[in-house]
C-alpha positions as CSV (number, residue, x, y, z in Angstrom):
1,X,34.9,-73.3,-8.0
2,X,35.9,-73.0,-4.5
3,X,34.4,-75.9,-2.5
4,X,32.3,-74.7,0.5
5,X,32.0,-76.8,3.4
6,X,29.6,-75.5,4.8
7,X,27.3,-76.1,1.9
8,X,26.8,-79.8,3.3
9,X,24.6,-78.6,6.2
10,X,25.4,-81.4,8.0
11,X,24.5,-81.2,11.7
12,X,27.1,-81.6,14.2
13,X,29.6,-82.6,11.6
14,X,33.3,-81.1,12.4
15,X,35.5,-80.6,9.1
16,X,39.0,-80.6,10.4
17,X,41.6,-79.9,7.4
18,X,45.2,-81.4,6.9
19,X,47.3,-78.3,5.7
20,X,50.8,-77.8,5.3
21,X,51.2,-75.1,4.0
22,X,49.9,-71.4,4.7
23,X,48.2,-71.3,1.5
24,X,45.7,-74.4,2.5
25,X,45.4,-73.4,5.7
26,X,43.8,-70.3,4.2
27,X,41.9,-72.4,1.6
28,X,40.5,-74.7,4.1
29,X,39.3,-71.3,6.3
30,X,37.8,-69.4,3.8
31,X,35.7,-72.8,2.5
32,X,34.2,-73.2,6.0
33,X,36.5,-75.7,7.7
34,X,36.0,-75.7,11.8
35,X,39.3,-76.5,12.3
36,X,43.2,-77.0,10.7
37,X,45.4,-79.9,11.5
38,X,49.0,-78.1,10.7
39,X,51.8,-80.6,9.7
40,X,54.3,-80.5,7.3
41,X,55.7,-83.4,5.0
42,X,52.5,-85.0,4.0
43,X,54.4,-87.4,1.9
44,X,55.7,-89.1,4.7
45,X,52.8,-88.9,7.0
46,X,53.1,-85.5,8.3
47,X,56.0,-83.6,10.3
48,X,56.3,-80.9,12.4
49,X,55.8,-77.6,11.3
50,X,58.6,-75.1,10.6
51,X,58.5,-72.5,13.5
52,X,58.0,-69.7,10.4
53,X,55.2,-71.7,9.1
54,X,53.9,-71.5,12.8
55,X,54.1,-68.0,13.4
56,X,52.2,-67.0,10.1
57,X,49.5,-69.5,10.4
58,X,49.2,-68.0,13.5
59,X,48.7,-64.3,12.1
60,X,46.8,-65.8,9.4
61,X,44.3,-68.1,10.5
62,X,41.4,-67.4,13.0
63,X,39.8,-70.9,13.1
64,X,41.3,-73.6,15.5
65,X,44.5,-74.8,14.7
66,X,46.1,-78.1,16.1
67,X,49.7,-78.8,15.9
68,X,51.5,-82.4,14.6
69,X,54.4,-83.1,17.1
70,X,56.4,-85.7,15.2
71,X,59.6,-85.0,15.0
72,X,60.5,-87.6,12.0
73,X,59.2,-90.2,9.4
74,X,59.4,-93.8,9.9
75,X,58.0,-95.3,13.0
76,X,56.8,-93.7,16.4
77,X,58.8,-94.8,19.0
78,X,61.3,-92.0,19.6
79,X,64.8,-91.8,21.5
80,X,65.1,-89.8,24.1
81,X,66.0,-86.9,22.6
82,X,63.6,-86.9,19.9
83,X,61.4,-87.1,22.7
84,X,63.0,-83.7,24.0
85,X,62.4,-82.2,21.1
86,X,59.0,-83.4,21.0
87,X,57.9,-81.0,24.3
88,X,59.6,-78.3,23.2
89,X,57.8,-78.4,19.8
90,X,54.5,-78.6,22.3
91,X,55.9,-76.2,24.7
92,X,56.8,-74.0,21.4
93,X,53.0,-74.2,20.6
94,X,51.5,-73.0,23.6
95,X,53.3,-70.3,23.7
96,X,52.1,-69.0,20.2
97,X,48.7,-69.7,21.3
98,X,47.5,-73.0,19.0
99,X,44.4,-74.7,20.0
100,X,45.5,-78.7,20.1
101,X,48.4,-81.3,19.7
102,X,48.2,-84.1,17.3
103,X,50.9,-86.2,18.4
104,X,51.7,-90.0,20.3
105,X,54.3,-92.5,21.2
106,X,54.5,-95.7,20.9
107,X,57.1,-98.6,22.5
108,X,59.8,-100.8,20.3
109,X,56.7,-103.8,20.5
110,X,54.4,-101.5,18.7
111,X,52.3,-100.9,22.1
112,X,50.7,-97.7,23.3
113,X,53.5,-96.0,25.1
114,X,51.5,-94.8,28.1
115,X,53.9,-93.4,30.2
116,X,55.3,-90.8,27.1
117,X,51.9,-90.5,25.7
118,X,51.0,-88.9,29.8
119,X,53.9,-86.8,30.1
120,X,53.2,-85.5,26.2
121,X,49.4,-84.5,27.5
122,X,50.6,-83.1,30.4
123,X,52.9,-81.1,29.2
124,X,50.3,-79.3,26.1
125,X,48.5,-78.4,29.3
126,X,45.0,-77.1,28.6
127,X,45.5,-77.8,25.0
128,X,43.3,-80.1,23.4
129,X,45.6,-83.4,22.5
130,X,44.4,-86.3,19.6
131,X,46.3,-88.9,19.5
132,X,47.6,-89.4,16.0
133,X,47.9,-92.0,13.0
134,X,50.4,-94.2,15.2
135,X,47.7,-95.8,16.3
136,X,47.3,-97.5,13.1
137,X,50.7,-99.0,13.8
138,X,49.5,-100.5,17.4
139,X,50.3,-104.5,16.8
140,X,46.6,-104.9,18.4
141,X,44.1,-101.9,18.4
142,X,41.7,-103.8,21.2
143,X,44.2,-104.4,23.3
144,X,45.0,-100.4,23.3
């Protein structure tokens, strides 16, 4: 039985779906999903996607489709050119057209990195950007 979100009628509820592949992108869009998170590597926490994997979801899917920016497992706070790599993933992303980033930075003391967290934002542009499950690493959330 294919599960239909949209069954739930529940008013002003968003379904966002974690897929990593093409296949459960598709799945999650044809059982009502609003929206696809698109990562790869769940198993570690989620990766960036493979630029194939990008350009097919892309033909494929018609709901919105955000993008992880993490350019490996382990912890969030990235060298410099991890960091590179990181806005040309974004970069990469507008260009094909996705909807949002799912991404963020933190320092080596397990802080909010601000200052990379900015320049990440600014440069998805008008793309929608969430900040990601690094926040769950922040040392202390009410600080944040």
């Amino acid at each position: 039985m294919l599960l239909n979100f949209k069954a739930l009628n529940i008013r002003n509820m968003i379904v966002e779906v974690c897929a990593n592949s093409l296949e459960s992108a598709l799945n999650a869009q044809k059982a009502g999903a609003d929206r696809i998170e698109l990562c790869a590597e769940l198993a570690v926490g989620g990766l960036t996607p493979s630029f194939g994997l990008l350009q097919l979801v892309r033909e494929h899917i018609s709901i919105p489709v955000n993008i992880l920016i993490r350019p490996r497992s382990g912890d969030f706070t990235y060298s410099h050119l991890e960091f590179e790599i990181m806005k040309k993933d974004i970069a990469l992303c507008r260009e094909l057209g996705f909807d949002g980033i799912v991404s963020g930075v933190l320092s080596k003391d397990f802080n909010l990195d601000y200052e990379r967290t900015k320049e990440l934002i600014e440069v998805s542009g008008p793309l929608q950007f969430t900040f990601h499950r690094a926040f769950d690493w922040v040392r202390d959330p009410m600080v944040v």
